[in-house]
C-alpha positions in Angstrom: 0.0 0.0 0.0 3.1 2.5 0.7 4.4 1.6 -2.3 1.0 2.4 -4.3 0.6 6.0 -2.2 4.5 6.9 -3.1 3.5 5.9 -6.8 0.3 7.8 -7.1 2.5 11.0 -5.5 5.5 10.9 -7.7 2.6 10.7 -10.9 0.6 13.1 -9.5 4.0 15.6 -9.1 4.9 14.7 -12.8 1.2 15.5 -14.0 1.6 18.6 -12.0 4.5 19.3 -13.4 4.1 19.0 -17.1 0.7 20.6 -16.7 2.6 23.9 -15.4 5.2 23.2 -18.4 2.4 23.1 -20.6 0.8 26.2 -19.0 4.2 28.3 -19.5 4.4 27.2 -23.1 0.6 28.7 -23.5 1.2 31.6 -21.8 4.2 32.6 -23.6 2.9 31.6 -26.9 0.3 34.3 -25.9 2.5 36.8 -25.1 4.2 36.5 -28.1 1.0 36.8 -30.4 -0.3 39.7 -28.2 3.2 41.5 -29.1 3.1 40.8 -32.6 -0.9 41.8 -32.5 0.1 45.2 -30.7 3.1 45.4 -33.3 0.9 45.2 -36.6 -1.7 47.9 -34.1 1.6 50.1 -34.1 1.9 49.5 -37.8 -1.6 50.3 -38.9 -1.3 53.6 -36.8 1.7 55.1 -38.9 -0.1 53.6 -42.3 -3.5 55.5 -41.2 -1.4 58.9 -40.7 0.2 58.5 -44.2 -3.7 57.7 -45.4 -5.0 60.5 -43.9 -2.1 62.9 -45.6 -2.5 61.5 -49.2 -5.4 63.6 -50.1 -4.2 67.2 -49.3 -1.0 66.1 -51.1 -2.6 65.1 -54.3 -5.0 68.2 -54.1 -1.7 70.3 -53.7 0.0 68.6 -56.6 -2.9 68.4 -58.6 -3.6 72.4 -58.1 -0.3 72.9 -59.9 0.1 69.8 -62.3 -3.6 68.9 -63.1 -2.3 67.6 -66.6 -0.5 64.7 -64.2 -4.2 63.1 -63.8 -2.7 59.4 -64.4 0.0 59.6 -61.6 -2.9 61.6 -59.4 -5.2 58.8 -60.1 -2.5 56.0 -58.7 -2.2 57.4 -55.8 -6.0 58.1 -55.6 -6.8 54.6 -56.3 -3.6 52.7 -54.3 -5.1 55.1 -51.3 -8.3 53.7 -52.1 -7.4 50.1 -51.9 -6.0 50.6 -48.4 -9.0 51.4 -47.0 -10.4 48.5 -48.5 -8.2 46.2 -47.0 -9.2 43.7 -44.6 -7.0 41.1 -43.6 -3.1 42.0 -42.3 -1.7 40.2 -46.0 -4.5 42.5 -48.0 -3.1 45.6 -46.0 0.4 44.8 -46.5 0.0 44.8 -50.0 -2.3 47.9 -50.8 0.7 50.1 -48.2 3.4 48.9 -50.9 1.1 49.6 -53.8 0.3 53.3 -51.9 4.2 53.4 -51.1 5.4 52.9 -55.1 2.4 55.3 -56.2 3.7 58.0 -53.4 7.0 57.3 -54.5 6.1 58.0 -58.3 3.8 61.5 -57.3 7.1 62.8 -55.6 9.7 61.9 -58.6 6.7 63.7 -60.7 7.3 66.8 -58.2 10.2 67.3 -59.3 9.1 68.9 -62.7 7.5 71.7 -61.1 9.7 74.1 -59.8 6.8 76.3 -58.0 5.3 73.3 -56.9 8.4 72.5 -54.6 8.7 75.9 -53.5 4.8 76.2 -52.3 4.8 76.3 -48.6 1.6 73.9 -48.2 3.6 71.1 -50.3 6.8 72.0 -48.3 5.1 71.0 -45.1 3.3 68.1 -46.6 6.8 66.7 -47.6 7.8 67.0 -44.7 5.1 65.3 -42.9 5.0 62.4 -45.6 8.8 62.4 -44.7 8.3 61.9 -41.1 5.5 59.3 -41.6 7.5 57.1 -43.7 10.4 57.3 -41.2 7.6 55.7 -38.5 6.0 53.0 -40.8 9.8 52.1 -41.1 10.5 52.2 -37.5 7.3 50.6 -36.9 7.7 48.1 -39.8 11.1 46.8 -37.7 9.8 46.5 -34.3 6.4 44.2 -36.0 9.4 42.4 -38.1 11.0 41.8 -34.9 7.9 40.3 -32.6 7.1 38.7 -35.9 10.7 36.8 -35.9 10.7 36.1 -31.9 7.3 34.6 -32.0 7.5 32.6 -35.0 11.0 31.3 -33.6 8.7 30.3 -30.7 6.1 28.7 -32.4 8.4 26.9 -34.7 11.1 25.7 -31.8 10.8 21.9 -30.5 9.2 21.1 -28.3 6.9 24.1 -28.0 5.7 23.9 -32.1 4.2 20.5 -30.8 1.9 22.8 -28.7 1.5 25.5 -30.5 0.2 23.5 -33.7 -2.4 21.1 -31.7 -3.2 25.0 -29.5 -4.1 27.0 -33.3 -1.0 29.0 -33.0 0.6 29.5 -36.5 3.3 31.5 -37.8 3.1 35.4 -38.6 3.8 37.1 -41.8 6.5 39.6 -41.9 6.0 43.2 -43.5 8.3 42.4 -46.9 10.3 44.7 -49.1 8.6 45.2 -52.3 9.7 43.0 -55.4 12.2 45.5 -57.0 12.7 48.1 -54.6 16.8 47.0 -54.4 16.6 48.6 -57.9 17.0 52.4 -58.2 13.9 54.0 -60.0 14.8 55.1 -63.4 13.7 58.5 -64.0 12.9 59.8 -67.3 11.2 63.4 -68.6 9.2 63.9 -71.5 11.0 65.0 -74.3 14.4 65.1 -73.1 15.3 61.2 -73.1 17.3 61.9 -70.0 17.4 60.0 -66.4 16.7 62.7 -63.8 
């Protein structure tokens, strides 16, 4: 009978044991999805203030360069497919698209010499400036919950948990395809690169 009761106590210290294993593993897959959750929150704050600045940048450019209506409409319609984004892969995706259309409005700004020297575009510049230095910022802290938690959920022996519990790994914020290549810039009429 001592024998059974010493049994019975080392299981029952085993099961309590693993069950507080298991309950660390769980908690700290949590945490980690709850950081990487609060990171993309962090992220979506910066792309909203670049979303909110787009349209008093276009309406400045537009004021002074109104014949640029196919580069206006890019950025009109990338802008639009942001706020039609849903999930966090959709969102990813229509902020590059905005990014490249941005990116193209400005090299267009650079044939307007008024235009760069109007104070309202000035301080939109600068704001656009600023905001893209957050997303970045922002962009690398989500890339780095994003990295810690998937190393979680992908480490033995906690993936064998995390799988059965519905945790799965996080997609990264990505460069764009092509953006370790320089934009070429051309003007009408000149044949030149800028």
């Amino acid at each position: 009978m001592r024998g059974f009761l010493i049994g019975l106590g080392v299981l029952l210290v085993l099961a309590l044991g693993v069950g507080m294993w298991v309950k660390g593993v769980y908690n700290g897959l949590v945490t980690a999805d709850e950081g990487v959750k609060t990171g993309w929150a962090q992220v979506e704050n910066q792309l909203q203030r670049r979303f909110d600045l787009i349209p008093n940048l276009v309406r400045t450019v537009q004021g002074y360069a109104a014949h640029e209506r196919e580069t206006l409409q890019a950025v009109t319609d990338a802008r639009a497919r942001v706020g039609q984004a849903r999930s966090v892969d959709e969102k990813i995706e229509a902020n590059q698209e905005l990014g490249s259309a941005i990116s193209r409005l400005l090299l267009v700004v650079e044939r307007y010499p008024d235009l760069k020297a109007n104070v309202n575009f000035i301080r939109l510049q600068e704001e656009l400036s600023g905001t893209e230095n957050r997303i970045s910022v922002e962009r690398r802290r989500y890339n780095d919950l994003v990295q810690a938690y998937n190393i979680k959920v992908r480490s033995f022996p906690t993936s064998l948990f995390a799988s059965m519990l519905g945790f799965e790994r996080a997609k990264p914020f990505e460069a764009d395809e092509g953006s370790d290549v320089a934009p070429k810039v051309e003007f009408p009429g000149t044949g030149t690169d800028g």
